[in-house]
Structure formats: structure tokens, C-alpha cells
C-alpha positions, 0 to 999 in steps of 0.5 A, spaced: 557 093 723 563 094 720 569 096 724 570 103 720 563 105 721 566 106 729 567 113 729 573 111 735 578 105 737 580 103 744 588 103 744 592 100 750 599 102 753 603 101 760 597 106 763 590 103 761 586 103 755 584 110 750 578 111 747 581 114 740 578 118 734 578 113 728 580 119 724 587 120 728 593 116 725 596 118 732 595 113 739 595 113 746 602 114 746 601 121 742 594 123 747 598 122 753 603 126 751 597 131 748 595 132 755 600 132 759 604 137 756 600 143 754 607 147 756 607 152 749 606 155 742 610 149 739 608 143 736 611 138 732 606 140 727 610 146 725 617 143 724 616 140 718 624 139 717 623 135 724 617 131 722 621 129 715 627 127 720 623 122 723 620 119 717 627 119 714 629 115 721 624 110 720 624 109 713 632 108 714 630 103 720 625 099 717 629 098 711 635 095 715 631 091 719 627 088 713 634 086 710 636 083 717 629 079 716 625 082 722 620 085 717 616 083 711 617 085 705 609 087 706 610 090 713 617 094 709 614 096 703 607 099 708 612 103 713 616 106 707 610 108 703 607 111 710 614 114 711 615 117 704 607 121 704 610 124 711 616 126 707 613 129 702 608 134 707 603 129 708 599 127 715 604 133 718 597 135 722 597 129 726 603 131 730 600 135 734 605 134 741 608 139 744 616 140 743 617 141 750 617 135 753 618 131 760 621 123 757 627 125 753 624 125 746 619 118 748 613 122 746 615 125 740 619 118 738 612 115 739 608 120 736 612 118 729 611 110 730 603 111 731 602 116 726 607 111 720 604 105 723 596 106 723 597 110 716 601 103 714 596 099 716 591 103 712 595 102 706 596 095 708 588 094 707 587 094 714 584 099 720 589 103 725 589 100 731 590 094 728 596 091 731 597 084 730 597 085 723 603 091 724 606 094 730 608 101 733 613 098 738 615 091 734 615 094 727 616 101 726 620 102 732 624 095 732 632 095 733 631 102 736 630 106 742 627 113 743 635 115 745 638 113 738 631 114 734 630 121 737 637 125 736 638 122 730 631 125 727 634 131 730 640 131 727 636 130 720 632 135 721 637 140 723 641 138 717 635 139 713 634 146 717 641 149 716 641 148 708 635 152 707 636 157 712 644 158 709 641 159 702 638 165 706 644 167 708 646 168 702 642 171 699 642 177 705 650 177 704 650 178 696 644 184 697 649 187 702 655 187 697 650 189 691 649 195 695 656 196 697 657 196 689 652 201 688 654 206 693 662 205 691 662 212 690 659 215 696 664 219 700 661 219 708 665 220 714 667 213 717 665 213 725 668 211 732 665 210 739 660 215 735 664 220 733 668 222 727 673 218 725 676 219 717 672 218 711 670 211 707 664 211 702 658 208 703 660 203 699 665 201 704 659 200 709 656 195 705 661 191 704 663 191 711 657 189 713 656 183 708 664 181 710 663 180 717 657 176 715 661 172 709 666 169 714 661 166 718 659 160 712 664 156 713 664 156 721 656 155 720 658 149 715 663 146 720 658 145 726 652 143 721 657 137 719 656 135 726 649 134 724 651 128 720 654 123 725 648 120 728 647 115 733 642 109 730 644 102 732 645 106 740 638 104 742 638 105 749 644 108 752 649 106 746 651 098 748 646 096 742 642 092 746 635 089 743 639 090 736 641 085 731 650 086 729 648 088 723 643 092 724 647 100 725 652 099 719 645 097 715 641 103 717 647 108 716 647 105 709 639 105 708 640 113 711 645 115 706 640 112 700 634 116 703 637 123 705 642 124 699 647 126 705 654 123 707 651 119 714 657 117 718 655 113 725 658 115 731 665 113 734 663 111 740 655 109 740 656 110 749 658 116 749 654 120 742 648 118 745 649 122 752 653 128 748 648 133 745 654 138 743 652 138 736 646 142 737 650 146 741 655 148 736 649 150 732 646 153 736 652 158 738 653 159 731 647 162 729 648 166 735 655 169 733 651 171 726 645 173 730 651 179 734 653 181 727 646 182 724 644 186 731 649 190 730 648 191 721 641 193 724 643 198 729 648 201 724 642 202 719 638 204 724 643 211 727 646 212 719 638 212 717 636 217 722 632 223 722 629 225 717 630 232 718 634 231 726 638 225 725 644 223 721 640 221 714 646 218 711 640 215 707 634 212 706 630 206 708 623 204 705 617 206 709 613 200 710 607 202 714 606 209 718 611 210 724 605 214 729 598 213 732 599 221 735 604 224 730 604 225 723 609 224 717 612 219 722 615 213 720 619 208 724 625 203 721 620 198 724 624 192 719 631 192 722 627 194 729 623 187 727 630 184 726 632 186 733 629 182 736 630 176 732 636 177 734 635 177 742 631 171 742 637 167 737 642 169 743 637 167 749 635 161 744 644 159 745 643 161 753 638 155 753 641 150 749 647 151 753 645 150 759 641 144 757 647 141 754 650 141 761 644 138 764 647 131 761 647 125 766 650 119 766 647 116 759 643 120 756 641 127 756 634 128 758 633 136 756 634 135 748 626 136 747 627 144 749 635 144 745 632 141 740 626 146 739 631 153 740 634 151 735 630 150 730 626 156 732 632 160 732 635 157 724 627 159 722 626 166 725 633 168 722 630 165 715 625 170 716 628 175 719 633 175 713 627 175 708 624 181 711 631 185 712 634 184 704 626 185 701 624 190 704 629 194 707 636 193 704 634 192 697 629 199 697 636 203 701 637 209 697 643 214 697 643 221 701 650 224 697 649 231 698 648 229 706 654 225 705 658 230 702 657 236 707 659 231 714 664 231 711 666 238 709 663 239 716 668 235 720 674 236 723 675 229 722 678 230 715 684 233 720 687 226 719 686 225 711 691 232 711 695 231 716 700 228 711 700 233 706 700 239 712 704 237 716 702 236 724 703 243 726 698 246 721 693 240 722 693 242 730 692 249 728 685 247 723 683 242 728 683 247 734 679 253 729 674 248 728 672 246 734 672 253 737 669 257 731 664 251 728 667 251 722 669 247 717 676 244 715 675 244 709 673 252 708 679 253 714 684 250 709 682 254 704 681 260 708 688 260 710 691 259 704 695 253 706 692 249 700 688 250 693 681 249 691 683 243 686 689 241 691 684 239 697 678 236 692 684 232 690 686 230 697 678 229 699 676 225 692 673 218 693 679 215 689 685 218 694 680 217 701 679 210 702 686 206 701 693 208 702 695 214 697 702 217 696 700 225 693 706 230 690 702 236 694 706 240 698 702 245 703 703 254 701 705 255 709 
């Protein structure tokens, strides 16, 4: 019987002997880790980023080592080959381990060295498990360790992660400010603590919110760059031990050329190999864009509230009814959803934070569970972003009428007159208002202090929403 026709292969580790599916590029490593840590929902298989991290890692290593004359130039080829199919999307369903993990990152980095070595075997004309011919640990996983192969595929996939979900980001900014160029036009009244303040323009909403989004790309660019100093060459704890001279300055090199990316090799290779402070700068990052985004959600859901009973300033899509008991109800479900994005982004950072201060001695251990928030968090805001500028902010239309009478309506507008009417007859109107529920508008002109045309003046967009010096002088 020939050797493919066994539908299983025995392979061995420290442990003992596995019987594994021949169908599996995965080994006994990856199956230990499979069954000891049946934890969450998430596996490496749904990181995809995360697996191309890795292939890059391995390919960068295998093309150092073949320089440095520890490979061949079959062995090489086969593990670039391997590397390059994982990149490109390929076997990504033979990573099935858990994220969160015991072993500082051990099974995940075996789980890569398998996966590449049975499917270079093959390419090699040879059957998976046939490690004589090439090697999970001699070959794949030569010069390196778990402590420099691991965060530097981190590194790689969370560089790889910032860049989608920056596009994202964009994308939501520059829909906000087209909003804010669309509603330009819109007199509303501006509020603090909720209450009435002095008016703005709708418009001025917008472009508030994508301006406090705007400002936070070059801190989220300032802490992926972090991202881009790795590493490699550390092997266990940063000495370099197991690892010819050459080795780093070469793998550094190869991981430029495969990434496209300005690597740089980590100052001090002891102290990188313990210091997880890139992920949690991350990390912070995507949390201070997380406070921003809760806070543009909760103001689109009180300016959008009512219809009928609520501010109705404007009007988002219906997306889906809003009740099982009360007709006609319908609920502002995309910002709600985006909510709570942003809550599990901000638990995500208290996660990382704390397992950044978990480090001991020369390594730290926790970088399964830091890895996995962030990744998650960059991804569920990527989405959150896409289903907030699509179905939400794109479709938002104008209540004008609405605007317009909030702002008749307001003592607030008390404070746009008081340079013209002085503060005397600004107390006087305030006072009426609030006693009698009249507007200021309608009690300016009912006193007789300012003329119709004279107070539209003062209260037209173009004179409300910046510093304005008007040559109007009240009756009385």
C-alpha cells in the first residue's frame, strides 16, 4: 500500500505519539493546542492578517537562513512557495487553534511551522510528516524562537490591520464632512449640558464630528509605526542564542523585500522581546477613536429623536422595524449597534493594558490575549465604520423647519442680541420668555426693540455662526 493511501500519520513530540488525518497540513503540536485549549470563539482562522503575519515571518526567516547556508536551495524554495499560497489566502482553514492561549504564543507559532512545512513537503513531492526530507523545528522554525517568530508576526499583522482599517476611517470622516457641506446651511441651536446654548448650523455639527475624528490619524499612524520595529534574530530571550551573527541584519532585510514595509530591528533585542508596549499604544489608540465615535452615535441618536416627541433636528434611514408590540416604531438600531462596538473597543484597551503589565523577567507571557483584543478591536470598528457611513450617515436628511423654530423658540438666542440690545433689555426678554413660554424672537418684536428685517439680520446663518460686528442700534 502506498503511503498516501493511509488516510491518517503518526507524528511525535516531547509528549508521545498523535495519530493525525492525512488531510491536515497541521501536526501534533497544533492538535495538542486544539485540545487543550478549547477557551473561545476565536481562532486563528478568522484572522487572516494574522496568518500572512506569520507567512511573511517564515518566508523573511527561510530566505535568511538559505543565505546564511542552513537551508537548500529545494528546502527554501518549498517553504517560500508554502509561505506565498498562505499569503495569498490559501490553507488559511488549517489554522484552527484558539487566539487565547497558555504558552506565550508556542502553539500558534508551531501551528504556522506545520502548516508550511507539510505543505512544502508536498510541494517537494513528498508526503506531510515526512520530516527527514524537511523539518517543522530544524528548518521552518531555524535561527528562531516562539519569542521573536510570535510578536513579530504580530507586529506584521497588526501593521497590515491598521492599514485596512485607516482606509475605513476615512472614508466615515470624509462622509461626515460631506455632510457638513450639505447641511452648511441649516441654522439649529447649538447645546450645552442639554440644554440651549447659542445657535450653529447643522453643518457645523458635522464638520465637528469629522474633526475630532480627523485629528486622531496622525496619533493612530504614530503608534502602528511602532509596529514596524520587530524583533527577529532575539530567539528566546534577546541574546540570539541558537542564531548565526548574520542572521537578524539578514531576516530584517528579506522582511523589508516581502512586506513592502520600512522594518527596522529593534534597539535592544533583551528588552524588545519582553515589551509588548506597541499593542498597547495600539490598542489605546483605537480606544480614544472608539470615545469619539460613542460620542457622534449618541449625539445622532438625541438630535435624531422622536419623530414626533423628540428633538427631530433630522432623520436617519429606517433600516428594519423598531418594535414587536408598537407599530410605526423604528429605532436608530446602526448607531445603537455602533455603541456598542464601541464599549467592547474600550474593554478590549482595559485587557491589553492589564496584560501589558503582566510582563516578567524576559518575556511576556500574556501576548495571546493582547494580540487577540486588538486585532478584534481594529476589525469590529472596520465594520462598525462600514455600517455607520452606509446606512446611516449617508442616507441622514435635514429637518429645516424643525431647526428653524428651536431657534425662534429659544431664550438661547438671548446671547446672539445681547451685543446689539444691550444687557439690560437681553435680561428683560430672557425673563418674559421663561415666564410666559414665549419666543425672543416674537418678544423682540413685540416690544418694538428691533425691526422684522433687523432681527432676521442678526439671526441669518451667515452672521450666527462666527465673530460679526453689525451697524444695528435697538429702538429702546
Amino acid at each position: 500500500m502506498k503511503a498516501e493511501d493511509h488516510k491518517t500519520r503518526i507524528e511525535s513530540d516531547l509528549i508521545g505519539d498523535r495519530e493525525i488525518s492525512n488531510d491536515k497540513l497541521y501536526g501534533v503540536q497544533t492538535l495538542r493546542g486544539i485540545e487543550n485549549f478549547e477557551i473561545s470563539n476565536f481562532h486563528l482562522m478568522d484572522y487572516p492578517l494574522f496568518i500572512k503575519g506569520l507567512a511573511m515571518t517564515k518566508e523573511s526567516a527561510a530566505i535568511a537562513n538559505h543565505r546564511l547556508g542552513l537551508l537548500s536551495d529545494e528546502q527554501k524554495n518549498a517553504i517560500v512557495e508554502a509561505c506565498h499560497e498562505i499569503i495569498q489566502g490559501k490553507h488559511h482553514d488549517q489554522f484552527p487553534i484558539d487566539m487565547i492561549q497558555g504558552g506565550a504564543g508556542t502553539t500558534t507559532n508551531m501551528n504556522a511551522n506545520e502548516v508550511i512545512c507539510n505543505r512544502a513537503l508536498q510541494l517537494m513531492n513528498h508526503q506531510p510528516g515526512e520530516f527527514q526530507f524537511l523539518s517543522p523545528n530544524d528548518h521552518v522554525n531555524c535561527s528562531q524562537s516562539t519569542n521573536d517568530a510570535y510578536p513579530t508576526a504580530i507586529h506584521l499583522g497588526l501593521y497590515g490591520t491598521h492599514l485596512e482599517f485607516r482606509k475605513h476611517l476615512i472614508l466615515l470622516i470624509d462622509s461626515l464632512k460631506q455632510k457638513g457641506k450639505e447641511f452648511a446651511h441649516v441654522l439649529k441651536m447649538g447645546r450645552t449640558q442639554l440644554q440651549d446654548a447659542v445657535p450653529m448650523t447643522l453643518g457645523q455639527t458635522f464638520t465637528g464630528f469629522a474633526s475630532i475624528l480627523e485629528i486622531e490619524l496622525a496619533n493612530l499612524d504614530f503608534s502602528a509605526n511602532e509596529f514596524l520595529s520587530v524583533n527577529m534574530g532575539a530567539t528566546a530571550i534577546g541574546t540570539g542564542i541558537c542564531a548565526e551573527p548574520n542572521y537578524a541584519p539578514y531576516c530584517i532585510e528579506a522582511m523589508r523585500d516581502v512586506t513592502g514595509w520600512n522594518i527596522k530591528l529593534a534597539a535592544d533585542l533583551v528588552g524588545a522581546t519582553s515589551d509588548t508596549s506597541g499593542m498597547v499604544g495600539y490598542s489605546s489608540a483605537l480606544k480614544r477613536i472608539a470615545i469619539k465615535v460613542n460620542k457622534i452615535c449618541n449625539d445622532i441618536r438625541l438630535l435624531s429623536s422622536g419623530p414626533r416627541c423628540g428633538l427631530n433636528e433630522f432623520n436617519i434611514p429606517a433600516v428594519q422595524p423598531g418594535s414587536s408590540i408598537m407599530p410605526g416604531k423604528v429605532n436608530p438600531v446602526i448607531p445603537e449597534v455602533m455603541n456598542q462596538i464601541c464599549y467592547k473597543v474600550m474593554g478590549n484597551d482595559l485587557t491589553v493594558s492589564l496584560a501589558g503589565d503582566a510582563a516578567q523577567m524576559e518575556l511576556n507571557a500574556m501576548e495571546p490575549i493582547m494580540a487577540q483584543c486588538c486585532f478584534e478591536s481594529a476589525n469590529i470598528l472596520t465594520n462598525g465604520f462600514e455600517t455607520l457611513r452606509t446606512k446611516c450617515i449617508e442616507g441622514i436628511t435635514a429637518n429645516e423647519d424643525v431647526c428653524r423654530n428651536y431657534i425662534k423658540q429659544s431664550i438661547g438666542i438671548v446671547t446672539a442680541l445681547n451685543p446689539i440690545i444691550g444687557y439690560k433689555n437681553s435680561t428683560k426678554i430672557a425673563k418674559e420668555a421663561m415666564q410666559t413660554g414665549k419666543g425672543v424672537y416674537d418678544l423682540v418684536l413685540e416690544h418694538g426693540i428691533l425691526e422684522k428685517e433687523e432681527l432676521d439680520t442678526i439671526l441669518s446663518p451667515e452672521n450666527m455662526i462666527r465673530p460679526v460686528k453689525l451697524n444695528i442700534k435697538p429702538k429702546k
